[in-house]
RODO-2510 file (C-alpha; in nm, 4 decimals, decimal comma):
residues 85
     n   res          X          Y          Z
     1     x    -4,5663    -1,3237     6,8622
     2     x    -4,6874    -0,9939     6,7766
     3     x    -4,9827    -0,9892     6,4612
     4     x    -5,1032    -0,7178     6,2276
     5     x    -5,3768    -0,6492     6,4614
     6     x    -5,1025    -0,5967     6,7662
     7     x    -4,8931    -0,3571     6,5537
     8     x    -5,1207    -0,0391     6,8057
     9     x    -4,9946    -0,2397     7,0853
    10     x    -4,6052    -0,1555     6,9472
    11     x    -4,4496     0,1703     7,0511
    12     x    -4,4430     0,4848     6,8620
    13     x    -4,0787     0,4384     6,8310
    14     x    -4,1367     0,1099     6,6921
    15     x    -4,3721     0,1973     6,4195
    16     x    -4,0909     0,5111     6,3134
    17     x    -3,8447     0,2338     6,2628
    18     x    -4,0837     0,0327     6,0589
    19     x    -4,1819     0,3305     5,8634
    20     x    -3,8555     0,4606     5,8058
    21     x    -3,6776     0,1221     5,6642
    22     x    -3,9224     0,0693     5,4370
    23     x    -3,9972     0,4604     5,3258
    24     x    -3,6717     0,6369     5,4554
    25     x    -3,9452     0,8863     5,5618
    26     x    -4,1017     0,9746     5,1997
    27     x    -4,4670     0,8198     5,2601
    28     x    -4,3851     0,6281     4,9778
    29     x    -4,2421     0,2315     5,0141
    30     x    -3,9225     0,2228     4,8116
    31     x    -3,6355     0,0255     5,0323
    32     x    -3,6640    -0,2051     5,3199
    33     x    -3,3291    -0,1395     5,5398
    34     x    -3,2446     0,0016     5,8570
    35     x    -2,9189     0,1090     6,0285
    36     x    -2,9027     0,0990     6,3923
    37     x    -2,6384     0,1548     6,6168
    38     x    -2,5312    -0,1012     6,8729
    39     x    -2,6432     0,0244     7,2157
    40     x    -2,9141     0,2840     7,1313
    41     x    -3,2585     0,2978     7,1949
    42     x    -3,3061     0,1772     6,8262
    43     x    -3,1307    -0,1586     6,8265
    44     x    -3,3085    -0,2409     7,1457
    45     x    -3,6404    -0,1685     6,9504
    46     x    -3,5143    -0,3621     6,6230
    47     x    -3,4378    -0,6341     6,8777
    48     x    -3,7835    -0,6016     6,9664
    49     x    -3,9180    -0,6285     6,6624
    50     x    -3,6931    -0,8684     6,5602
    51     x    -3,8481    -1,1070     6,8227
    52     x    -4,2101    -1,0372     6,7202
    53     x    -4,1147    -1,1613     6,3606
    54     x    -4,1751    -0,8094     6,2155
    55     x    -3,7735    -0,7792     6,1467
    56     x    -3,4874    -0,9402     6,0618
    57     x    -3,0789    -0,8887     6,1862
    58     x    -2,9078    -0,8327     5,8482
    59     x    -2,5545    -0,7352     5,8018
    60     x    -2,3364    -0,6361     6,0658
    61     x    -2,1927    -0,2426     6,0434
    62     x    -1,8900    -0,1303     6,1797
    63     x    -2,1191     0,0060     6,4432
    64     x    -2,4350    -0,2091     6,4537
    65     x    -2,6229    -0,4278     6,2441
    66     x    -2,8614    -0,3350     5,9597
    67     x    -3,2382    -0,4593     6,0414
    68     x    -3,4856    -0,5676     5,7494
    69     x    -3,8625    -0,5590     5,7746
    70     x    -4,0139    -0,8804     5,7733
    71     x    -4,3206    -0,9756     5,5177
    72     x    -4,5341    -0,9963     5,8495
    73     x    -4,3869    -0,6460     5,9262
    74     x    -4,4765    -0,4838     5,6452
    75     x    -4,8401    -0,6578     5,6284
    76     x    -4,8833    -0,4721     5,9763
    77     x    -4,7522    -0,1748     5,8947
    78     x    -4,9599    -0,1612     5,6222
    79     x    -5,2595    -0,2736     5,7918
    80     x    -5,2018    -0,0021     6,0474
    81     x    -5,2599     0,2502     5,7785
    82     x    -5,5660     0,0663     5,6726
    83     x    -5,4241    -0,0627     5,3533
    84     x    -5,5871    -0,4197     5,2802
    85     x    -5,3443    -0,6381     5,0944
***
């Protein structure tokens, strides 16, 4: 199981997905959703995550599944940019 202090270890892609569910790319936490299509690079990574603990598989879409991040997610995300909570 991946911890905050493993989130450098996670992938660049990784860390977009984590940053864009929970700031749809603002800088600024507002949501905690996101949509990835079933097949794609993406869902593999939200898979990814989702085995670490640092997402969850939410509702299915018509073409994937929406992924939520986790409260361990979003500790290490926010630990990775050096926010102490």
């Amino acid at each position: 199981m991946t911890t905050p202090h493993d989130l450098n270890r996670l992938c660049a892609e990784q860390m977009e997905i984590i940053d864009h569910a929970l700031t749809g790319g603002t800088g600024r936490e507002y949501r905690n959703h996101y949509a990835a299509p079933s097949g794609t690079e993406n869902y593999a990574a939200c898979e990814k995550l989702t085995a670490d603990g640092l997402m969850e598989r939410g509702s299915a879409l018509s073409y994937g599944h929406l992924f939520h991040v986790t409260e361990k997610g979003r500790a290490a995300f926010l630990a990775s940019r050096g926010v102490r909570l």
